[in-house]
mmCIF file of the N, C-alpha and C atoms, coordinates in Angstrom:
data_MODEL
# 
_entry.id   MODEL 
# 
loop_
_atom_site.group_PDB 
_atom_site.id 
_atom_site.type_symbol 
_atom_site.label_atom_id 
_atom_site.label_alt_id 
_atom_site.label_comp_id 
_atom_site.label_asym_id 
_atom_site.label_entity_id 
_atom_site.label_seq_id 
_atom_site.pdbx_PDB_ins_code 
_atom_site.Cartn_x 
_atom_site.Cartn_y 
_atom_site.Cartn_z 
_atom_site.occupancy 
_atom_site.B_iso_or_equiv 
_atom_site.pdbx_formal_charge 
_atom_site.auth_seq_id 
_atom_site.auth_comp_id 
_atom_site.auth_asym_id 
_atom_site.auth_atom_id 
_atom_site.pdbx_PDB_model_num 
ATOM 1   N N  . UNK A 1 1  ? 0.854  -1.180 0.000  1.00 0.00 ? 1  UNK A N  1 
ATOM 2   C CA . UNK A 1 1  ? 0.000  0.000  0.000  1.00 0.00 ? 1  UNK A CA 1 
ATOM 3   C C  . UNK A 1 1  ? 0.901  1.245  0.000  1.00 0.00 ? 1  UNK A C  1 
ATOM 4   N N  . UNK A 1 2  ? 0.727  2.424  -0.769 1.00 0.00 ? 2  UNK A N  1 
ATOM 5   C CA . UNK A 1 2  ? 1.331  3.603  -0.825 1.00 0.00 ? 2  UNK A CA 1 
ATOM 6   C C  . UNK A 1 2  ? 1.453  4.260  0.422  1.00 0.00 ? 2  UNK A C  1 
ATOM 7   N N  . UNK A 1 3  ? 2.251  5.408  0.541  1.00 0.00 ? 3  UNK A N  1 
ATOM 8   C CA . UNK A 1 3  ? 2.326  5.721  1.651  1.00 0.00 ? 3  UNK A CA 1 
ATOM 9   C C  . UNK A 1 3  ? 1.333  6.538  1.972  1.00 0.00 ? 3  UNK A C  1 
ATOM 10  N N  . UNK A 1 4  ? 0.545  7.164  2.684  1.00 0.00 ? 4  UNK A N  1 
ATOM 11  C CA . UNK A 1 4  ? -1.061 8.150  2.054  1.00 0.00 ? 4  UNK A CA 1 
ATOM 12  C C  . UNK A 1 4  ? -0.601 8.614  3.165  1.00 0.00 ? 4  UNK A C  1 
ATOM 13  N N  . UNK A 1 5  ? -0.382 10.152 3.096  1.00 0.00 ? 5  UNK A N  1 
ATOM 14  C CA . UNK A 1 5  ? -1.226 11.434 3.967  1.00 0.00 ? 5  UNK A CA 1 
ATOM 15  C C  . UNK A 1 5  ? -2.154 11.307 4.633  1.00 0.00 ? 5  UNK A C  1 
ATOM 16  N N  . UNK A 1 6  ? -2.632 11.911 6.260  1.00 0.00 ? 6  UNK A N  1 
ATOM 17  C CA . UNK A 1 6  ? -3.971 12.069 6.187  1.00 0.00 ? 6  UNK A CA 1 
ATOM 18  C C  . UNK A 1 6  ? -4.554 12.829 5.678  1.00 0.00 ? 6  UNK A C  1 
ATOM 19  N N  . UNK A 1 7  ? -5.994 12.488 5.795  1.00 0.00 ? 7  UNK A N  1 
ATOM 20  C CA . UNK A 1 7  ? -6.646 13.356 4.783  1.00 0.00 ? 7  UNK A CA 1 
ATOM 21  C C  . UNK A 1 7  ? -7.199 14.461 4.935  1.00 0.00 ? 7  UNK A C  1 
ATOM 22  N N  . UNK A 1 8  ? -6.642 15.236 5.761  1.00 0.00 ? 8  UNK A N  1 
ATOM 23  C CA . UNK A 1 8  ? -6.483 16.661 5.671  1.00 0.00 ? 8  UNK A CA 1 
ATOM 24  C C  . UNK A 1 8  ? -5.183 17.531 4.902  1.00 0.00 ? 8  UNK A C  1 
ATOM 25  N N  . UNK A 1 9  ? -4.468 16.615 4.992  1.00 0.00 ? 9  UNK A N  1 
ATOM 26  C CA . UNK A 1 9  ? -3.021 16.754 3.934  1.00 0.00 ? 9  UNK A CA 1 
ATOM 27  C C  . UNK A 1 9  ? -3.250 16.849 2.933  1.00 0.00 ? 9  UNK A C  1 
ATOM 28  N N  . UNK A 1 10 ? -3.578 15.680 1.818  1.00 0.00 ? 10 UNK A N  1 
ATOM 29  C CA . UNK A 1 10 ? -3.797 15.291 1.090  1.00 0.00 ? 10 UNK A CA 1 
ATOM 30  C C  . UNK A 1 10 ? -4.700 16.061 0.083  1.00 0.00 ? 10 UNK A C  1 
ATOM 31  N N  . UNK A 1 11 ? -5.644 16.769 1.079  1.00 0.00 ? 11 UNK A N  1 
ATOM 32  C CA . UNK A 1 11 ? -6.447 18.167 0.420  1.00 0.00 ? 11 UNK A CA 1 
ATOM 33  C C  . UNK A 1 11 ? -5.899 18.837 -0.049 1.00 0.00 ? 11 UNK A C  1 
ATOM 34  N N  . UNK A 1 12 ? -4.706 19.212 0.239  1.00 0.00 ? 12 UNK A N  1 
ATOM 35  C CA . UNK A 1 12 ? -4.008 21.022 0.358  1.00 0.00 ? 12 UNK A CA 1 
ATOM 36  C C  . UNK A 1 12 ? -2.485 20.454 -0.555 1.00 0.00 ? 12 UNK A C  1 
ATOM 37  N N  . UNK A 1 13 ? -1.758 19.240 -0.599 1.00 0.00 ? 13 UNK A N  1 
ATOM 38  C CA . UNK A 1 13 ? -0.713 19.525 -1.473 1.00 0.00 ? 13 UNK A CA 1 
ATOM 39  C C  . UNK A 1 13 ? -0.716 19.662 -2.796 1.00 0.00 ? 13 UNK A C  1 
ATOM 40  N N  . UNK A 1 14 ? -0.055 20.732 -2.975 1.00 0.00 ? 14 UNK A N  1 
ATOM 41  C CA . UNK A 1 14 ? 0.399  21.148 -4.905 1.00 0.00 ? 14 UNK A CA 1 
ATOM 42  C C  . UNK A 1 14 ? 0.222  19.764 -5.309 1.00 0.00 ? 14 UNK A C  1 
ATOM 43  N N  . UNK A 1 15 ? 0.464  19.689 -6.829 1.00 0.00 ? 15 UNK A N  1 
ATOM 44  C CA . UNK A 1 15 ? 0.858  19.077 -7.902 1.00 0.00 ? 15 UNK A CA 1 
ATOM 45  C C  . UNK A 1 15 ? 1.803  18.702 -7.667 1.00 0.00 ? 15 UNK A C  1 
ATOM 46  N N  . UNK A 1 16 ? 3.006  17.650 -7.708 1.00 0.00 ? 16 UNK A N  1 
ATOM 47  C CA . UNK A 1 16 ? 4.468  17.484 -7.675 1.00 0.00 ? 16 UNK A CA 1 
ATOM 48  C C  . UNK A 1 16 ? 5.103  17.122 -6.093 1.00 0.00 ? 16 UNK A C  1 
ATOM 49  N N  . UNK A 1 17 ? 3.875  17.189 -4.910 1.00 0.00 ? 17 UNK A N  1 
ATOM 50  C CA . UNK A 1 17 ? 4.353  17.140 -4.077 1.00 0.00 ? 17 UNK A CA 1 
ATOM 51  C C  . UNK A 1 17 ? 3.554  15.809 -3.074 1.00 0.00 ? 17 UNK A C  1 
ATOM 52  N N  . UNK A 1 18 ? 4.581  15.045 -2.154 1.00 0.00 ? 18 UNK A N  1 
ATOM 53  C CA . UNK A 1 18 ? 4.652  14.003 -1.755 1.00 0.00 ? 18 UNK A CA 1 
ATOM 54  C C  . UNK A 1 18 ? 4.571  14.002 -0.367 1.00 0.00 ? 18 UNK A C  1 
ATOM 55  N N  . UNK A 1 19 ? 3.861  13.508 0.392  1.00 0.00 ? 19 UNK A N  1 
ATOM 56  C CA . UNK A 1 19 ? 3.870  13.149 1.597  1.00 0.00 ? 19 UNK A CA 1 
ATOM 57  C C  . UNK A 1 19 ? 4.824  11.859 2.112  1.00 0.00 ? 19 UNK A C  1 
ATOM 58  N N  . UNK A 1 20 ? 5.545  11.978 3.049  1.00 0.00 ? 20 UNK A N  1 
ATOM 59  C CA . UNK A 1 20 ? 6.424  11.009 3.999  1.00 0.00 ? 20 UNK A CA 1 
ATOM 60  C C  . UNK A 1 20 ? 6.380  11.103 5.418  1.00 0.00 ? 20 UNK A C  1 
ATOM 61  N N  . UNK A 1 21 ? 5.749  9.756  5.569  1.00 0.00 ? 21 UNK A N  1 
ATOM 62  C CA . UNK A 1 21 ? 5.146  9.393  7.051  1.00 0.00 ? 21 UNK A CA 1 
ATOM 63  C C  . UNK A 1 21 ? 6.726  9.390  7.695  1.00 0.00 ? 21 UNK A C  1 
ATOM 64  N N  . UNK A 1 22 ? 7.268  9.855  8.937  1.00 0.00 ? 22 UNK A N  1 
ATOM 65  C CA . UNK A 1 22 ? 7.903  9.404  9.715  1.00 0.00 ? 22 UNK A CA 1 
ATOM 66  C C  . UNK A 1 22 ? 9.318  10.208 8.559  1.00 0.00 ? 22 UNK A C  1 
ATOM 67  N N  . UNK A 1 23 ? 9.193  11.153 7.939  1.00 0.00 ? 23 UNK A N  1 
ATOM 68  C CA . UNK A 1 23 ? 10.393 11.303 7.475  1.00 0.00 ? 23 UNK A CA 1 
ATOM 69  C C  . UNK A 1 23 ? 11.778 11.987 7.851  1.00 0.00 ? 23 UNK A C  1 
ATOM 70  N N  . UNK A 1 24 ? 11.355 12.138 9.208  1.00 0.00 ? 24 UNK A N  1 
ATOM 71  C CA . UNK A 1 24 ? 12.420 12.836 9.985  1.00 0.00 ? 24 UNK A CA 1 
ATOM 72  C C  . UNK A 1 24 ? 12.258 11.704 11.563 1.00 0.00 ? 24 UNK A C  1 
ATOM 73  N N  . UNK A 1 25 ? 13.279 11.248 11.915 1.00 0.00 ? 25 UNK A N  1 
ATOM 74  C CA . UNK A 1 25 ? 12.771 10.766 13.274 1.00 0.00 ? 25 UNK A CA 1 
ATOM 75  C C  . UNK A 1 25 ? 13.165 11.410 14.528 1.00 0.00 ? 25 UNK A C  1 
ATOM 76  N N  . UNK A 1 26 ? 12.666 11.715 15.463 1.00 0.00 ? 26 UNK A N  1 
ATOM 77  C CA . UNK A 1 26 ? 12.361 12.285 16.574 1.00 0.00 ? 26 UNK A CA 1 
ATOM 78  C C  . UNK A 1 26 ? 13.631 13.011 16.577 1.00 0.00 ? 26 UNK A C  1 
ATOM 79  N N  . UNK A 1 27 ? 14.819 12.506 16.688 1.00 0.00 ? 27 UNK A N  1 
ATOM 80  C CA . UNK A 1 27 ? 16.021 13.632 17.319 1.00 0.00 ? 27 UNK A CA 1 
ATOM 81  C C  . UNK A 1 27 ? 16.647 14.649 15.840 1.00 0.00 ? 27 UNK A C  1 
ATOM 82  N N  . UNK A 1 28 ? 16.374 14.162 14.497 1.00 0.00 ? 28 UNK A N  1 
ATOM 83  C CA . UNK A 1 28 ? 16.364 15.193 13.335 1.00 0.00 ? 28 UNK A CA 1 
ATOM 84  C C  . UNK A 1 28 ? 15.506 15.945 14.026 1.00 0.00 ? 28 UNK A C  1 
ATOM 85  N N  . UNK A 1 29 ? 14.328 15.677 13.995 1.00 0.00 ? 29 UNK A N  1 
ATOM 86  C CA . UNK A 1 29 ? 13.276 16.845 14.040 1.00 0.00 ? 29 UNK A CA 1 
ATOM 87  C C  . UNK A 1 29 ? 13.249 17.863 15.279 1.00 0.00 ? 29 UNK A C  1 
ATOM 88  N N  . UNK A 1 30 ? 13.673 17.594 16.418 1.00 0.00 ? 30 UNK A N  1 
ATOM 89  C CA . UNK A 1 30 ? 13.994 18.276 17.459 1.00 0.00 ? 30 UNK A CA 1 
ATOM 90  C C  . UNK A 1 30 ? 15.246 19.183 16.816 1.00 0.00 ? 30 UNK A C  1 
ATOM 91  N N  . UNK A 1 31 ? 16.507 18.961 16.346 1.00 0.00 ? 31 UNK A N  1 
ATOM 92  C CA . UNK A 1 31 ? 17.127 19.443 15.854 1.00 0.00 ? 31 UNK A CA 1 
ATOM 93  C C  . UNK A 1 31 ? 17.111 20.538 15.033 1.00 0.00 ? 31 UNK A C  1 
ATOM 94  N N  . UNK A 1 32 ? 15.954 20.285 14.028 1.00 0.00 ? 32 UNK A N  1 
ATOM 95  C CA . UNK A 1 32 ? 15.626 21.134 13.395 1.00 0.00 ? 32 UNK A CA 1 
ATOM 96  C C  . UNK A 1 32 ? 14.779 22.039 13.606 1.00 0.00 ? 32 UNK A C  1 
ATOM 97  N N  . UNK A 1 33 ? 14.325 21.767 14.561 1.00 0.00 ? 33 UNK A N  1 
ATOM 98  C CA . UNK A 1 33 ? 13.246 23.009 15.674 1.00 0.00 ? 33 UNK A CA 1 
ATOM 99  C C  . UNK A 1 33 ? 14.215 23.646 16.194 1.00 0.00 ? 33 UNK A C  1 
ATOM 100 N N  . UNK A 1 34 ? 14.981 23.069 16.664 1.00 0.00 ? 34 UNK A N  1 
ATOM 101 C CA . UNK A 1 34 ? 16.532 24.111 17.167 1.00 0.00 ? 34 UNK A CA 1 
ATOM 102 C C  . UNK A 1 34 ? 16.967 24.902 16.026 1.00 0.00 ? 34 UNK A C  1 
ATOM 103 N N  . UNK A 1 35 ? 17.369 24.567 15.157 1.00 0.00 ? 35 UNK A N  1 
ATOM 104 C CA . UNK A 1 35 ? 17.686 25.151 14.171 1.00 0.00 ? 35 UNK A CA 1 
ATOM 105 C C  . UNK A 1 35 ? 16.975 26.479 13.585 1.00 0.00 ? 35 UNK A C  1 
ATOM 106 N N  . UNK A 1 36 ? 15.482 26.166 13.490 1.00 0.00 ? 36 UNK A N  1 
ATOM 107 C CA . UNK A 1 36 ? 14.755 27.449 12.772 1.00 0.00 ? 36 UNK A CA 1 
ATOM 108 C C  . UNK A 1 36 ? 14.562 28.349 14.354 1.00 0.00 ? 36 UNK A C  1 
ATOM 109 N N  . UNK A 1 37 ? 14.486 27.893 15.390 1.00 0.00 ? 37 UNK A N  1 
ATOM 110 C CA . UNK A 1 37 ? 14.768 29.333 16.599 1.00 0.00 ? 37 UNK A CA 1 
ATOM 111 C C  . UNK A 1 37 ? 15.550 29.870 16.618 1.00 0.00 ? 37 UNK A C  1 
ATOM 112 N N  . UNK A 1 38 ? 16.828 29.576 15.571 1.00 0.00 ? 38 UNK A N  1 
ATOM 113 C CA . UNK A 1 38 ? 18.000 30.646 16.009 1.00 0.00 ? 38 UNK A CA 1 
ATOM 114 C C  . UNK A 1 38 ? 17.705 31.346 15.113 1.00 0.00 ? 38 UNK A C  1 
ATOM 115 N N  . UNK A 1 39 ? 17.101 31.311 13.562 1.00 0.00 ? 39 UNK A N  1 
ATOM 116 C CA . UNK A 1 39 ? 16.579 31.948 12.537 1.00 0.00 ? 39 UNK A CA 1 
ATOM 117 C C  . UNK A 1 39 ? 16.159 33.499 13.108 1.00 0.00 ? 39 UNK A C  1 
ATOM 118 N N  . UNK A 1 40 ? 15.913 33.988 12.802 1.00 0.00 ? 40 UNK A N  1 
ATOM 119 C CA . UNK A 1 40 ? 16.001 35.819 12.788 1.00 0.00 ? 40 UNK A CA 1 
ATOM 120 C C  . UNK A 1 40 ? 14.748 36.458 11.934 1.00 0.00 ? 40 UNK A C  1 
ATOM 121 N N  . UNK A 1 41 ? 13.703 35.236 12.665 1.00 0.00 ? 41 UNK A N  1 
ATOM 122 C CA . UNK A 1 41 ? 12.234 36.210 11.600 1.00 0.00 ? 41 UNK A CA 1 
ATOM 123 C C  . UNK A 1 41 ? 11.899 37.304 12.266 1.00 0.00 ? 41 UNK A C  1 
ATOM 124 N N  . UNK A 1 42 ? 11.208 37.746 11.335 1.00 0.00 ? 42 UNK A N  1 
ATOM 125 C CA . UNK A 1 42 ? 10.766 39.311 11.842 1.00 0.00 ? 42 UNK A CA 1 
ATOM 126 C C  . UNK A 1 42 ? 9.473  39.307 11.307 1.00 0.00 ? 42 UNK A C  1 
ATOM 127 N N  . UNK A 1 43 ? 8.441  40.245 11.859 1.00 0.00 ? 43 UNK A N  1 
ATOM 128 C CA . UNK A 1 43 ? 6.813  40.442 11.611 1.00 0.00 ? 43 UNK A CA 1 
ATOM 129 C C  . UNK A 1 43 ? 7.115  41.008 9.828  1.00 0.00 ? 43 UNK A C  1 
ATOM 130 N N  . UNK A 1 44 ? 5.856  40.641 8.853  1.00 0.00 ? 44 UNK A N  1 
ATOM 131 C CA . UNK A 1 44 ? 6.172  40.784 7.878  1.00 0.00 ? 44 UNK A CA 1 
ATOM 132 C C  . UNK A 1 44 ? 5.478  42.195 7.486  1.00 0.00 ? 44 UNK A C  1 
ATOM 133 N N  . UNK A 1 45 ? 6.067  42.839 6.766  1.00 0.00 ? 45 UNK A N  1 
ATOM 134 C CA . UNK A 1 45 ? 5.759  44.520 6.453  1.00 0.00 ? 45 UNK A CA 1 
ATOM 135 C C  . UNK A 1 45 ? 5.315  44.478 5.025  1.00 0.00 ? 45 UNK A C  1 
ATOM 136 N N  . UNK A 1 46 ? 4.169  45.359 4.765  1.00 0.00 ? 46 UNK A N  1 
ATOM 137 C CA . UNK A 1 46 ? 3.784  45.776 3.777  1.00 0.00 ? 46 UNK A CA 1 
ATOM 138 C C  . UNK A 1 46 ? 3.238  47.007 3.683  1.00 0.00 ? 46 UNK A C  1 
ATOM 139 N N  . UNK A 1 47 ? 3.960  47.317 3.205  1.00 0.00 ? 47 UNK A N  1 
ATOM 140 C CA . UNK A 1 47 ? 3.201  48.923 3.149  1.00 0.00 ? 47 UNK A CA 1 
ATOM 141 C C  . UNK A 1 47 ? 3.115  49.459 4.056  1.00 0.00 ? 47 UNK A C  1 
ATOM 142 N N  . UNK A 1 48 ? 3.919  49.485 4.980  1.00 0.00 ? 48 UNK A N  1 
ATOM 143 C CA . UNK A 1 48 ? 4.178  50.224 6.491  1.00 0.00 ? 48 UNK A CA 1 
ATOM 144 C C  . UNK A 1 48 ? 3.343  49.909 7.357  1.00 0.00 ? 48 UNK A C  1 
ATOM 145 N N  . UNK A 1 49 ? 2.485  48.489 6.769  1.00 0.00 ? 49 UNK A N  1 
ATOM 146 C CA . UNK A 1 49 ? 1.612  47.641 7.979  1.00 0.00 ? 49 UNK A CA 1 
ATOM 147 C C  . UNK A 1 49 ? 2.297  46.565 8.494  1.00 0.00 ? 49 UNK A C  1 
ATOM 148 N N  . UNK A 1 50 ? 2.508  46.322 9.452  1.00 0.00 ? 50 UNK A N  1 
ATOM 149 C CA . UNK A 1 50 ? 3.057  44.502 10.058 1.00 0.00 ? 50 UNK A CA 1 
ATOM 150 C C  . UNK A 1 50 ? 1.853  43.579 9.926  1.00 0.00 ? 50 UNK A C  1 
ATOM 151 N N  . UNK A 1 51 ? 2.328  42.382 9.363  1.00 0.00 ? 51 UNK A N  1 
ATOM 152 C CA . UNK A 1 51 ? 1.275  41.465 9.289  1.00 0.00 ? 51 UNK A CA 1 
ATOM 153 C C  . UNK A 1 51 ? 1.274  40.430 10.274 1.00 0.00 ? 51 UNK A C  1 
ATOM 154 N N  . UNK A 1 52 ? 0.338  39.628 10.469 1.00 0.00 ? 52 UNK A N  1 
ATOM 155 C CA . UNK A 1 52 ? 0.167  38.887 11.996 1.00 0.00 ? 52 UNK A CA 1 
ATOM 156 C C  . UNK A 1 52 ? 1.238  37.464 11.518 1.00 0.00 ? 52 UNK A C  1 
ATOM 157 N N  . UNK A 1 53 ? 2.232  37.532 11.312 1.00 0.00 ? 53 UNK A N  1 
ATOM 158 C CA . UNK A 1 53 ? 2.903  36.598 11.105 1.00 0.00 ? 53 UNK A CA 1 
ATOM 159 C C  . UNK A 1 53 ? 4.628  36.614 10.733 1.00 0.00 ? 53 UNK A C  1 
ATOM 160 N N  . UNK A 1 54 ? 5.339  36.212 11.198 1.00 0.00 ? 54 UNK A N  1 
ATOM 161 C CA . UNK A 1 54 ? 6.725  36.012 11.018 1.00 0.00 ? 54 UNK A CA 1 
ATOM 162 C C  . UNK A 1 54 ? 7.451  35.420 9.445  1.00 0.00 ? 54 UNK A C  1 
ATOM 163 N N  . UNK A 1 55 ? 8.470  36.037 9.490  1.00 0.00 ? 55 UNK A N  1 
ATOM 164 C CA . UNK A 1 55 ? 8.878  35.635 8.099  1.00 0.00 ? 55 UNK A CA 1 
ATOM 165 C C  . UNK A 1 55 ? 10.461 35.701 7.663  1.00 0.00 ? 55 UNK A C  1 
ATOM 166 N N  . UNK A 1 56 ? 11.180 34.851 6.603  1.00 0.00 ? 56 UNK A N  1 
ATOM 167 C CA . UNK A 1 56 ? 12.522 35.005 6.940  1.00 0.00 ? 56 UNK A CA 1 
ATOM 168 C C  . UNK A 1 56 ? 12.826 34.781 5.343  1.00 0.00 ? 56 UNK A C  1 
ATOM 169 N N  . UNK A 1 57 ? 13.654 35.832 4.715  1.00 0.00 ? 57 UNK A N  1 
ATOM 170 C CA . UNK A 1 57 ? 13.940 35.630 3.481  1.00 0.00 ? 57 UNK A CA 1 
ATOM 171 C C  . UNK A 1 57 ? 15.643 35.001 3.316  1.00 0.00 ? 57 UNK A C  1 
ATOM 172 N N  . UNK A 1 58 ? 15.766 34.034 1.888  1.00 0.00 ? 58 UNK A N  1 
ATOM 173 C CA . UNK A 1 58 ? 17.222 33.783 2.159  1.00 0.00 ? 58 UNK A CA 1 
ATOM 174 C C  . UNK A 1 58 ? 17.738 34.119 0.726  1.00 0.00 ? 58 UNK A C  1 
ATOM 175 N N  . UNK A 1 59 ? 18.497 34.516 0.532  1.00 0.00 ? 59 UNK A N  1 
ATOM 176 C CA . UNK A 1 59 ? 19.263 35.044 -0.908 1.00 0.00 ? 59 UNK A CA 1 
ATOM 177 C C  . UNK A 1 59 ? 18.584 36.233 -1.708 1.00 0.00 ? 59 UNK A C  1 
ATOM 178 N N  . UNK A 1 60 ? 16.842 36.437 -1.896 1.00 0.00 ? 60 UNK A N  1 
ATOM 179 C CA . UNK A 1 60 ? 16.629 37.582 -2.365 1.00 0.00 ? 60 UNK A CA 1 
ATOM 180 C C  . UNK A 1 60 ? 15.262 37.436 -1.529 1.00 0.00 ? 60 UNK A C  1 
ATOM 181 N N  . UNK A 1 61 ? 14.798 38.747 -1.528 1.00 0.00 ? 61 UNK A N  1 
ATOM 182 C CA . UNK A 1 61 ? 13.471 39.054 -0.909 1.00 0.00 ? 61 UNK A CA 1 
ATOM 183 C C  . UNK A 1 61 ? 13.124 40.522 -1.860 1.00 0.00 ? 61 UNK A C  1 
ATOM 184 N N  . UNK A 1 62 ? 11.818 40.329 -1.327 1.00 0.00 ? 62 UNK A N  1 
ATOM 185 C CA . UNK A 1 62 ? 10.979 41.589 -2.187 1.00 0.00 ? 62 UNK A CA 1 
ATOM 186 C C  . UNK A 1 62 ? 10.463 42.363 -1.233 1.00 0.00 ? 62 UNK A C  1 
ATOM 187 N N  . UNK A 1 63 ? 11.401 43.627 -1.096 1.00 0.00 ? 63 UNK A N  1 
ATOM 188 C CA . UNK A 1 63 ? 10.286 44.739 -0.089 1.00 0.00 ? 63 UNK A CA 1 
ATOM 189 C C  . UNK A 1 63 ? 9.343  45.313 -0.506 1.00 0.00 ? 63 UNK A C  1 
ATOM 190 N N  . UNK A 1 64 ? 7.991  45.019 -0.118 1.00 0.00 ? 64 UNK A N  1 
ATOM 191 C CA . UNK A 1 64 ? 6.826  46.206 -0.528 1.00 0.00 ? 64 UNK A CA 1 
ATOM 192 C C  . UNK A 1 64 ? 6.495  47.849 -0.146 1.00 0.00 ? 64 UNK A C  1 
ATOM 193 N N  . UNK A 1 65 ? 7.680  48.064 0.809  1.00 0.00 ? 65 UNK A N  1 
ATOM 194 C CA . UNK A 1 65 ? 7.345  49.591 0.801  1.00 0.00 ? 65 UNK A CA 1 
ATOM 195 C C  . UNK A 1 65 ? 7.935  50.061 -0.172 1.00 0.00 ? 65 UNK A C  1 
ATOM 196 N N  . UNK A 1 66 ? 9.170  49.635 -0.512 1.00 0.00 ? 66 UNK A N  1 
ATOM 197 C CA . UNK A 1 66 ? 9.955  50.307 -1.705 1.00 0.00 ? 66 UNK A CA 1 
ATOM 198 C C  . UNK A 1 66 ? 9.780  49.633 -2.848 1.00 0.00 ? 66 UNK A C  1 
ATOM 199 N N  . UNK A 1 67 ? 9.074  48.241 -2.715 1.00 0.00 ? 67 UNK A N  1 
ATOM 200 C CA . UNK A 1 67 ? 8.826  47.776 -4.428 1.00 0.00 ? 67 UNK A CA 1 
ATOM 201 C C  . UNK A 1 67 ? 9.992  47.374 -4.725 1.00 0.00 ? 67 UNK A C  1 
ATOM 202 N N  . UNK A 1 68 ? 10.783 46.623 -4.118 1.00 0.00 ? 68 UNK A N  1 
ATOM 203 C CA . UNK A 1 68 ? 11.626 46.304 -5.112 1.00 0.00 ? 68 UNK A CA 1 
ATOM 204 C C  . UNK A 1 68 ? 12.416 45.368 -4.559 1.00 0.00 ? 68 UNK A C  1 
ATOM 205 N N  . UNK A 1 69 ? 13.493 44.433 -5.112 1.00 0.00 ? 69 UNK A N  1 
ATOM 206 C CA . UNK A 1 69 ? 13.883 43.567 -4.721 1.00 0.00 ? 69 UNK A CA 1 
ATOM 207 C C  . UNK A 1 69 ? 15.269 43.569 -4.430 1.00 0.00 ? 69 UNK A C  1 
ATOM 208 N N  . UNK A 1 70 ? 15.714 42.850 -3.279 1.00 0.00 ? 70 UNK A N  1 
ATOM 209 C CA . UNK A 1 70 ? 16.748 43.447 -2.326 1.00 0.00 ? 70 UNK A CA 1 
ATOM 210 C C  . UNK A 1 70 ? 17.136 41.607 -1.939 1.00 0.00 ? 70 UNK A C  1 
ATOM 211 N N  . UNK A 1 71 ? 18.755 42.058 -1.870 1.00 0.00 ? 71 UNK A N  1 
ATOM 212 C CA . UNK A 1 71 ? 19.442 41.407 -1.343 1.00 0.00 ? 71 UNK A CA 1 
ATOM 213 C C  . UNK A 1 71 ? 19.101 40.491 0.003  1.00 0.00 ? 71 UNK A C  1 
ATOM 214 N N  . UNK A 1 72 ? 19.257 39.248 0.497  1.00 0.00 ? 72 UNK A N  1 
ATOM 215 C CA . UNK A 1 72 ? 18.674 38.665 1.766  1.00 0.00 ? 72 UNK A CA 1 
ATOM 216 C C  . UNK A 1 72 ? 19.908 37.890 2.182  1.00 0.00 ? 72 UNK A C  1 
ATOM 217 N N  . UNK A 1 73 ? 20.632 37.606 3.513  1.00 0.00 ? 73 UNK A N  1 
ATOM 218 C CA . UNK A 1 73 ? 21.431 36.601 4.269  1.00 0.00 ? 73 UNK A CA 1 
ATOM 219 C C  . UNK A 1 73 ? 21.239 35.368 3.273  1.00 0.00 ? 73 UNK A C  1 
ATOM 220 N N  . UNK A 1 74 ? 22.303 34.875 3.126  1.00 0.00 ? 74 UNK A N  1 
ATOM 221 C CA . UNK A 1 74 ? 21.850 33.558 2.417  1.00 0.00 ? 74 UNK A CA 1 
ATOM 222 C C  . UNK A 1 74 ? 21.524 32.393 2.987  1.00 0.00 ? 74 UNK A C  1 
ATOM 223 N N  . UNK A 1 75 ? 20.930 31.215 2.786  1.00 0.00 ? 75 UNK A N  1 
ATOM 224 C CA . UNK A 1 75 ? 20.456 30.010 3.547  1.00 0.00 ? 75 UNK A CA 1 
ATOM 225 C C  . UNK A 1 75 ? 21.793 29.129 4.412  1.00 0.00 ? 75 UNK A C  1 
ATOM 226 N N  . UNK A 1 76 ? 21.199 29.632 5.818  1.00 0.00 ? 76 UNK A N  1 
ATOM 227 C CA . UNK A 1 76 ? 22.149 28.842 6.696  1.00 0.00 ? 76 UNK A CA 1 
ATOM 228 C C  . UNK A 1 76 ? 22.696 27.288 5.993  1.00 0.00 ? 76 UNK A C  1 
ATOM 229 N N  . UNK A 1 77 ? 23.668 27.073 6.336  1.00 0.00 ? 77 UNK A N  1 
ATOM 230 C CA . UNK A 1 77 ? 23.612 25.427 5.888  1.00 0.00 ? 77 UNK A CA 1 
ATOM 231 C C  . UNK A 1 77 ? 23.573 24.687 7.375  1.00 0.00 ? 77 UNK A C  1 
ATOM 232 N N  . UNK A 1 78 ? 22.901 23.598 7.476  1.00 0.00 ? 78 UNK A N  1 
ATOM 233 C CA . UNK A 1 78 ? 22.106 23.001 8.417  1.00 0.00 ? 78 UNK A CA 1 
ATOM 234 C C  . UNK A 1 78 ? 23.424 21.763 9.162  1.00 0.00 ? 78 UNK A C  1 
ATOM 235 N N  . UNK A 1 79 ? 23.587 22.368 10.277 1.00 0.00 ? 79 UNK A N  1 
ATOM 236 C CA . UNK A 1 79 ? 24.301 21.083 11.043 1.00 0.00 ? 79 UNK A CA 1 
ATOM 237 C C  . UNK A 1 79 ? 23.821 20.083 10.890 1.00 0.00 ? 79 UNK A C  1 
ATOM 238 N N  . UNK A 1 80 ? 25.263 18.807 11.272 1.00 0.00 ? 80 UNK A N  1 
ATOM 239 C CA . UNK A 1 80 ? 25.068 17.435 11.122 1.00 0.00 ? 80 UNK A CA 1 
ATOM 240 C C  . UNK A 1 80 ? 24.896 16.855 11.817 1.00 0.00 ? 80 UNK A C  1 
# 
């Protein structure tokens, strides 16, 4: 039998994209919760409004007060 999503998943993924049961096991995934807290999001701005949510760009990002697209930190590379 395939590997199946539940089916609240299964609603919502794109085209091209795959669900994997168990694809990180417990001490990756703790790890990687460590990992995105040291990350450096910030509330997201548009138009000199903050939006109710955090956000973190890596290599380019698009500012909307100035319209235009700007340089970003590039993607951490992920301990082993």
């Amino acid at each position: 039998m395939p590997n199946r999503p539940p089916h609240f998943i299964r609603q919502v993924l794109p085209d091209g994209f795959e669900y994997k049961e168990d694809f990180l096991d417990p001490q990756q995934e703790r790890a990687l919760v460590r990992q995105f807290a040291r990350l450096a999001f910030k509330e997201f701005e548009f138009r000199g409004f903050l939006g109710k949510r955090q956000t973190i760009s890596f290599g380019w990002r698009y500012d909307f007060n100035v319209r235009e697209v700007q340089e970003a930190d590039e993607m951490p590379i992920p301990r082993r």
